[in-house]
DSSP file (Angstrom, degrees, kcal/mol; ACC not computed):
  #  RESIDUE AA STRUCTURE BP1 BP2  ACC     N-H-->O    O-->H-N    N-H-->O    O-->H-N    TCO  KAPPA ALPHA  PHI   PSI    X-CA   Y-CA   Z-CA
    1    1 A X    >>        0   0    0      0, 0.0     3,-1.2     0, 0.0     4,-1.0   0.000 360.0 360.0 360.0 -36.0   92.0   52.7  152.2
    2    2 A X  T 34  +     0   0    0      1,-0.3     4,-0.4     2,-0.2     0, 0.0   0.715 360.0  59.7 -76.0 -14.8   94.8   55.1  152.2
    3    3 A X  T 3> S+     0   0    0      2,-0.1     4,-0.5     1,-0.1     3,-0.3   0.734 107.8  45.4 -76.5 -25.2   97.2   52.4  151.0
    4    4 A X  H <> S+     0   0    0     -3,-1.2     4,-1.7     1,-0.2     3,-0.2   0.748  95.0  81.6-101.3  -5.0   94.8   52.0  147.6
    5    5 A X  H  X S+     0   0    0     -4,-1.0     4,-2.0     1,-0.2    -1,-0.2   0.859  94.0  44.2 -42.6 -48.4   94.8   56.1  147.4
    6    6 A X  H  4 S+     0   0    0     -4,-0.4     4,-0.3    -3,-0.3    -1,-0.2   0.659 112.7  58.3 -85.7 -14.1   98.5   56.1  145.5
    7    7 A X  H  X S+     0   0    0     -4,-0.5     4,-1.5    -3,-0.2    -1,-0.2   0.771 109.0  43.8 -70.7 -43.1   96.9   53.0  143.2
    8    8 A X  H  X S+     0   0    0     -4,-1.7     4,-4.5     1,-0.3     5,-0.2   0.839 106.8  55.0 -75.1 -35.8   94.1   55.1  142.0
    9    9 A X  H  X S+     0   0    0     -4,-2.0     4,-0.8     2,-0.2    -1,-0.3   0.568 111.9  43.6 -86.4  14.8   95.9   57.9  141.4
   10   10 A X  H  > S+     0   0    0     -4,-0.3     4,-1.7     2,-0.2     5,-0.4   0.750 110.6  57.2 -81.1 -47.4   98.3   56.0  139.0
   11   11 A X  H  X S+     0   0    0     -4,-1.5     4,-3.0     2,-0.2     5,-0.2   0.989 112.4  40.9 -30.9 -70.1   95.3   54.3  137.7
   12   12 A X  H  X S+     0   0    0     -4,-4.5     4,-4.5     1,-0.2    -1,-0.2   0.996 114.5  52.1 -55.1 -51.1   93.9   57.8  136.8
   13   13 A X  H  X S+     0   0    0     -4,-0.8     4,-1.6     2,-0.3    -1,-0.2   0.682 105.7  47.6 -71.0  -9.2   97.0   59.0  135.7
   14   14 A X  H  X S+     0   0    0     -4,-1.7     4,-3.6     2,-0.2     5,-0.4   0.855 115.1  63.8 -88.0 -52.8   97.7   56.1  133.3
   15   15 A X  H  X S+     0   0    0     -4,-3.0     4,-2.3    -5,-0.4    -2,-0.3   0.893 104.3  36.0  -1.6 -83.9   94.0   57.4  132.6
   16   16 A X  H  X S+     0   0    0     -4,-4.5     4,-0.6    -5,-0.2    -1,-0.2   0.902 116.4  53.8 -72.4 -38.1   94.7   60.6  131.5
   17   17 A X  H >X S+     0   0    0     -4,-1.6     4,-3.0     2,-0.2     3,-1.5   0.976 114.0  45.4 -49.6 -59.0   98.2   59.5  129.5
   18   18 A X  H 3X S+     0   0    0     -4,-3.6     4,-4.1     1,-0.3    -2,-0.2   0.995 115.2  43.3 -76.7 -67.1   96.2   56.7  127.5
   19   19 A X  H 3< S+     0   0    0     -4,-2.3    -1,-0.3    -5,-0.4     4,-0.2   0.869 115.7  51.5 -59.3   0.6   93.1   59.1  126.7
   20   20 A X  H <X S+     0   0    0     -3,-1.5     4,-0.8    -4,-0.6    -2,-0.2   0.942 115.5  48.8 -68.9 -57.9   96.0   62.3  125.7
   21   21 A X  H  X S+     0   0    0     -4,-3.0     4,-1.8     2,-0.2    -2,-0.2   0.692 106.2  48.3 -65.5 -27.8   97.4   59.5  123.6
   22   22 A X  H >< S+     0   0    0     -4,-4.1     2,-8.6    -5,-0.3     3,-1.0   0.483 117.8  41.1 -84.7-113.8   94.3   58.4  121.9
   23   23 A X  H 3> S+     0   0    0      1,-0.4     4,-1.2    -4,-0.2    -2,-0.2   0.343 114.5  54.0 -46.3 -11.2   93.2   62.4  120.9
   24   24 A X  H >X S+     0   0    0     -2,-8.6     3,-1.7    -4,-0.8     4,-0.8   0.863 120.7  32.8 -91.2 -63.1   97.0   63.0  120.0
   25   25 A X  H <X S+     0   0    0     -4,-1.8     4,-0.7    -3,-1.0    -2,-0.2   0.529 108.5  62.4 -66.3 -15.5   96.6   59.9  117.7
   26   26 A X  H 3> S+     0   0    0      2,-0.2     4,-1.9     3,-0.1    -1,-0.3   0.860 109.6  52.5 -35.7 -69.6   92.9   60.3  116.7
   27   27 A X  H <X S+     0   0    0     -3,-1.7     4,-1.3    -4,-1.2    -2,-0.2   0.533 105.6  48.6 -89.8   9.3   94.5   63.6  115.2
   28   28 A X  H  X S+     0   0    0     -4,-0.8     4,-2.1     2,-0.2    -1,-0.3   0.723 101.5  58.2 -79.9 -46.1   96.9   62.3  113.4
   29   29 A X  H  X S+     0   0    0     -4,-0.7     4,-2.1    -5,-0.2    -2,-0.2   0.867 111.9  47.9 -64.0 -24.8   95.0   59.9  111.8
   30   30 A X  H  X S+     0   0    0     -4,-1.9     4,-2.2     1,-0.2     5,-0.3   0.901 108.3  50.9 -78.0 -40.5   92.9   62.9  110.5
   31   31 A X  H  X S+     0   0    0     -4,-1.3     4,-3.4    -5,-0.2     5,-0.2   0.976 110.9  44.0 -71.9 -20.2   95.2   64.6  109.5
   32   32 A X  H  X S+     0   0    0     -4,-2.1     4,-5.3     2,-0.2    -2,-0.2   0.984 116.2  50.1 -61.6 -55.0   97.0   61.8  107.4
   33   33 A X  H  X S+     0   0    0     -4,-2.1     4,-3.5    -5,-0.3    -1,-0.2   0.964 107.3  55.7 -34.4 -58.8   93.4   60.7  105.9
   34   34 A X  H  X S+     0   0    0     -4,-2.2     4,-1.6     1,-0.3     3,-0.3   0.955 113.4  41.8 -52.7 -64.0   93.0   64.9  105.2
   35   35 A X  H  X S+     0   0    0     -4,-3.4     4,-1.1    -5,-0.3     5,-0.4   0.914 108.0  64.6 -69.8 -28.3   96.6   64.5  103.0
   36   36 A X  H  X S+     0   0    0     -4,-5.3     4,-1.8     1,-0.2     3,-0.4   0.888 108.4  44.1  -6.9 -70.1   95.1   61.0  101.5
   37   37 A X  H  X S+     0   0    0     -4,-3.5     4,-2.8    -3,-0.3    -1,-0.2   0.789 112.5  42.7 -49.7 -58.1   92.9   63.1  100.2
   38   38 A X  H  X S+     0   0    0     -4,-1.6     4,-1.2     1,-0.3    -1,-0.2   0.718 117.0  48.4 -48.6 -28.1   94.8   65.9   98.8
   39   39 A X  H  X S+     0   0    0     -4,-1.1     4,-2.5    -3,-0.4     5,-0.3   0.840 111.0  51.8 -93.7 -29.9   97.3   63.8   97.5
   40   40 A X  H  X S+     0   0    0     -4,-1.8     4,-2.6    -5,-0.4     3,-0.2   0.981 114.5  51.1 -57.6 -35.7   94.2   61.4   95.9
   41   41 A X  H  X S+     0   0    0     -4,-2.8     4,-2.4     1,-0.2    -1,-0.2   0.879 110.1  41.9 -44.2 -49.3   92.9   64.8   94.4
   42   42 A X  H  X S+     0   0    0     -4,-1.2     4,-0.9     2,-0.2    -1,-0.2   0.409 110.3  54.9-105.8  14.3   95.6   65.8   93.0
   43   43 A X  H  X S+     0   0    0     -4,-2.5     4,-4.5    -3,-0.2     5,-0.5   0.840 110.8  50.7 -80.8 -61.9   96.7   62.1   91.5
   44   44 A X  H  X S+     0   0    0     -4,-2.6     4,-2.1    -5,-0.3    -2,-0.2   0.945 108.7  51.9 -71.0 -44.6   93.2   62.1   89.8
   45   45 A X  H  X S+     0   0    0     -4,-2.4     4,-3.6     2,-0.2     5,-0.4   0.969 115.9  47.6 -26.7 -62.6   94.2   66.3   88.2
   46   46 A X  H  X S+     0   0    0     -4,-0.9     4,-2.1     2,-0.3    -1,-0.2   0.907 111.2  45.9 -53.1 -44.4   97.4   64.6   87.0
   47   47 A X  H  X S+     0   0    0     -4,-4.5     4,-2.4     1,-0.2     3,-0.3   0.976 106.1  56.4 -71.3 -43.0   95.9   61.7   85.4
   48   48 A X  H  X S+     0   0    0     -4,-2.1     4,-1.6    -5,-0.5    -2,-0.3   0.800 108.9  48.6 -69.3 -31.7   93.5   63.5   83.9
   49   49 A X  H  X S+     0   0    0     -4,-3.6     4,-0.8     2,-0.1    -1,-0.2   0.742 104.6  59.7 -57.5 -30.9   96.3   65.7   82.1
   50   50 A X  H  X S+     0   0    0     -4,-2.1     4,-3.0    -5,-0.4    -2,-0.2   0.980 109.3  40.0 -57.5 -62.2   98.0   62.8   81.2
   51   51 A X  H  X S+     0   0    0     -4,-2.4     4,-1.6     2,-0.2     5,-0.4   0.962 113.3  54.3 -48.8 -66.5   94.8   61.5   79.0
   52   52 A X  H  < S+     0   0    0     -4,-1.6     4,-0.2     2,-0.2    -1,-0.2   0.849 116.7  39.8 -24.8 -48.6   94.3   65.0   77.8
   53   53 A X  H  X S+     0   0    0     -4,-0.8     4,-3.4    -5,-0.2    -2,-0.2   0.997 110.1  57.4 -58.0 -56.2   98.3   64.6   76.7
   54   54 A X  H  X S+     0   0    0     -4,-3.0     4,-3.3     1,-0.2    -2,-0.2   0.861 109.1  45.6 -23.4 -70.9   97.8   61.2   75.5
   55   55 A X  H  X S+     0   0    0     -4,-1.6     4,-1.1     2,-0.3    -1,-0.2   0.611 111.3  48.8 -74.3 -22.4   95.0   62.4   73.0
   56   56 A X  H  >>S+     0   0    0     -5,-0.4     4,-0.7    -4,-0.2     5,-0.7   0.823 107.7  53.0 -86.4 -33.6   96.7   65.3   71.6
   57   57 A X  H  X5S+     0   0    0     -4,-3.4     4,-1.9     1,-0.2     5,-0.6   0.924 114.9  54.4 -67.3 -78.8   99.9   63.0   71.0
   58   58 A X  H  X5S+     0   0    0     -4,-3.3     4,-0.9     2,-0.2    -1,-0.2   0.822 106.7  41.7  21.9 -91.8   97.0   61.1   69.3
   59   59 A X  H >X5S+     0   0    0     -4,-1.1     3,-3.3     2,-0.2     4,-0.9   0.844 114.0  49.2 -76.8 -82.6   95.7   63.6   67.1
   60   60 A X  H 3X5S+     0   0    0     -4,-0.7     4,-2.2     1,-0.4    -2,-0.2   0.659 108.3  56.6 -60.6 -21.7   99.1   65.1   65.8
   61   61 A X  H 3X<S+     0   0    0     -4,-1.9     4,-1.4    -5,-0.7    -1,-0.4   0.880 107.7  49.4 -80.4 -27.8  100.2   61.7   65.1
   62   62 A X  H <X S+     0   0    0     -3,-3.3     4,-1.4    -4,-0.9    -2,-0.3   0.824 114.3  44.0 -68.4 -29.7   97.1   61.5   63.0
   63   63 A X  H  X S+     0   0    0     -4,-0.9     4,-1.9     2,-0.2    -2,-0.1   0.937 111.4  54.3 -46.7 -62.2   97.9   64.5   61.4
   64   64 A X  H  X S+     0   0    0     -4,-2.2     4,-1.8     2,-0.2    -2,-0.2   0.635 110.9  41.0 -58.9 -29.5  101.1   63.7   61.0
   65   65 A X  H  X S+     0   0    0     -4,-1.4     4,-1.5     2,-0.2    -2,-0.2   0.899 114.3  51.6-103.8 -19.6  100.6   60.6   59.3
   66   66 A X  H  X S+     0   0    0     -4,-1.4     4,-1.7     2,-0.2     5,-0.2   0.765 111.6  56.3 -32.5 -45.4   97.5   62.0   57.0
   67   67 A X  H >X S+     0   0    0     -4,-1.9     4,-1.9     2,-0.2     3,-1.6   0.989 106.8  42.2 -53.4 -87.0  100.2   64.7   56.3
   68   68 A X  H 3X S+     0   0    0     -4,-1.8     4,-1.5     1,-0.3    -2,-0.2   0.554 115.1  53.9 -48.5 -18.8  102.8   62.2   55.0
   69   69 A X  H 3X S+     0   0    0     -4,-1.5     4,-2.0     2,-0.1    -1,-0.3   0.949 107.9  50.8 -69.3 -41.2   99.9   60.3   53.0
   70   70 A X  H <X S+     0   0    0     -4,-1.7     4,-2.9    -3,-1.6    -2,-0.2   0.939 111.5  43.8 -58.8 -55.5   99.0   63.4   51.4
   71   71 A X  H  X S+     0   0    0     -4,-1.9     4,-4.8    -5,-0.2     3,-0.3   0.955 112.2  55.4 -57.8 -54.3  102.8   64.2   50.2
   72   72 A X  H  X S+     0   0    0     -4,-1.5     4,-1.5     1,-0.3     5,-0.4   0.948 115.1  41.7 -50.6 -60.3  103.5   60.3   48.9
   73   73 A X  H  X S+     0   0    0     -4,-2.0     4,-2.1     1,-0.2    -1,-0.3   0.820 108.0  49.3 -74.6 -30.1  100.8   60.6   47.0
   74   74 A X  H  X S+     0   0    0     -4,-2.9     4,-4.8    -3,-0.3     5,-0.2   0.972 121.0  48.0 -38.1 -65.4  101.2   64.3   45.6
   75   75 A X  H >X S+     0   0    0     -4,-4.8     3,-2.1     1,-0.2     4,-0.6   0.893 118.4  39.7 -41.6 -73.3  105.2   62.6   44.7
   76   76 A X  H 3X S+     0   0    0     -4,-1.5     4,-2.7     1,-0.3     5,-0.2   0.667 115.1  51.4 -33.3 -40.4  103.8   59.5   43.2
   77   77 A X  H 3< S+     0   0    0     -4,-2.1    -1,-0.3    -5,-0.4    -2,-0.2   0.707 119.8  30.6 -74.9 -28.8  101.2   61.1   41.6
   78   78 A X  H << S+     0   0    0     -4,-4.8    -2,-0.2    -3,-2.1    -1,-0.2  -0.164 122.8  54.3-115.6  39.1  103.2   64.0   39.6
   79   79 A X  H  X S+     0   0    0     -4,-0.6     4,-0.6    -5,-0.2     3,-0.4   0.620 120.5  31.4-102.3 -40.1  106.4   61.2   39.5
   80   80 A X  H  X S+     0   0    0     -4,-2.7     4,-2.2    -5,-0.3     5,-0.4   0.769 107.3  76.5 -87.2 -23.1  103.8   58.4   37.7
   81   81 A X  H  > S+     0   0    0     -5,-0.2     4,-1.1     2,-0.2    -1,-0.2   0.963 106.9  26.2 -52.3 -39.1  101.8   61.1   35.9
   82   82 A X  H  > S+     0   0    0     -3,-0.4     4,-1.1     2,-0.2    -1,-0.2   0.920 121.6  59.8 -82.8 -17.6  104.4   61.9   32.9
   83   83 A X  H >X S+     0   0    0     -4,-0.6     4,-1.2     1,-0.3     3,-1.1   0.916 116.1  32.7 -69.9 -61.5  105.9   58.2   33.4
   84   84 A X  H 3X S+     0   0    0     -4,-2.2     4,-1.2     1,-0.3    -1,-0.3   0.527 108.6  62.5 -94.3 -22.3  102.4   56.8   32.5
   85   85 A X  H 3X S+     0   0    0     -4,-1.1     4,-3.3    -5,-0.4    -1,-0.3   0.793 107.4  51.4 -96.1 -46.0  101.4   59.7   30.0
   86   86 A X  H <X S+     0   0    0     -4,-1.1     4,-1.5    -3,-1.1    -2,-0.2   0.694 111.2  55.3 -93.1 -11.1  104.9   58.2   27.6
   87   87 A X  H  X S+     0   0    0     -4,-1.2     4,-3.5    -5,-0.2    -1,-0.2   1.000 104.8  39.8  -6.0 -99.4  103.4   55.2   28.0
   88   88 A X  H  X S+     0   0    0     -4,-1.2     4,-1.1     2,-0.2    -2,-0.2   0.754 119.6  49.3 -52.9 -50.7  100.3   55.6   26.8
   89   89 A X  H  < S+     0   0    0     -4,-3.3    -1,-0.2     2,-0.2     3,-0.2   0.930 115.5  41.8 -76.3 -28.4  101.9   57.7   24.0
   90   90 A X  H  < S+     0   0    0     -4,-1.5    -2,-0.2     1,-0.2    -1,-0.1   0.954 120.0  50.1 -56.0 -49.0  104.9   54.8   23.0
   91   91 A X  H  <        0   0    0     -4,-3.5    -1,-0.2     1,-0.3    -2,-0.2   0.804 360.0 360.0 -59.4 -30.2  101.8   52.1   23.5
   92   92 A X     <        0   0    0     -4,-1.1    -1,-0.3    -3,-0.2    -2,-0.2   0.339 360.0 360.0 -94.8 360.0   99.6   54.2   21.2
C-alpha cells in the first residue's frame, strides 16, 4: 500500500492540473463567445449604417437625376419655343 501512495498522489495531481485546465479554458471560451458577441453587435450597427448610406446615396441620385430632367427640359423647352414659334409663323 505505501508503494501505490506516490501513484495516487500523481493521479490527483494530474487531477487537479487537468480540472485547473478545464476552468482556465471553460473561461476562455466565454470570454471569446462574450467578444463574438460584441463584435456580432457591432457588425449588425455597421451594416445597418451602411443601408441607411446606401438609401440616401439613393435618394440624392434621384434628386440629382430629377434635377438634371428638370433643366434639359427648361433648355429644350425655351431653345425649341422661339425655333418652333418661326416656324409656325414662316409655315403660316
Amino acid at each position: 500500500m505505501h508503494r501505490c501512495a506516490p501513484a495516487k498522489s500523481q493521479v490527483f495531481g494530474c487531477r487537479n492540473l487537468l480540472v485547473e485546465e478545464k476552468r482556465r479554458l471553460e473561461a476562455r471560451v466565454a470570454q471569446l463567445e462574450e467578444e463574438i458577441d460584441e463584435e456580432r453587435v457591432e457588425l449588425e450597427q455597421v451594416t445597418d449604417k451602411a443601408r441607411k448610406s446606401a438609401a440616401q446615396v439613393h435618394w440624392f441620385i434621384l434628386q440629382m437625376y430629377r434635377k438634371k430632367s428638370t433643366i434639359i427640359h427648361t433648355i429644350c423647352t425655351k431653345s425649341r419655343g422661339p425655333l418652333v414659334r418661326v416656324r409656325i409663323i414662316h409655315v403660316m
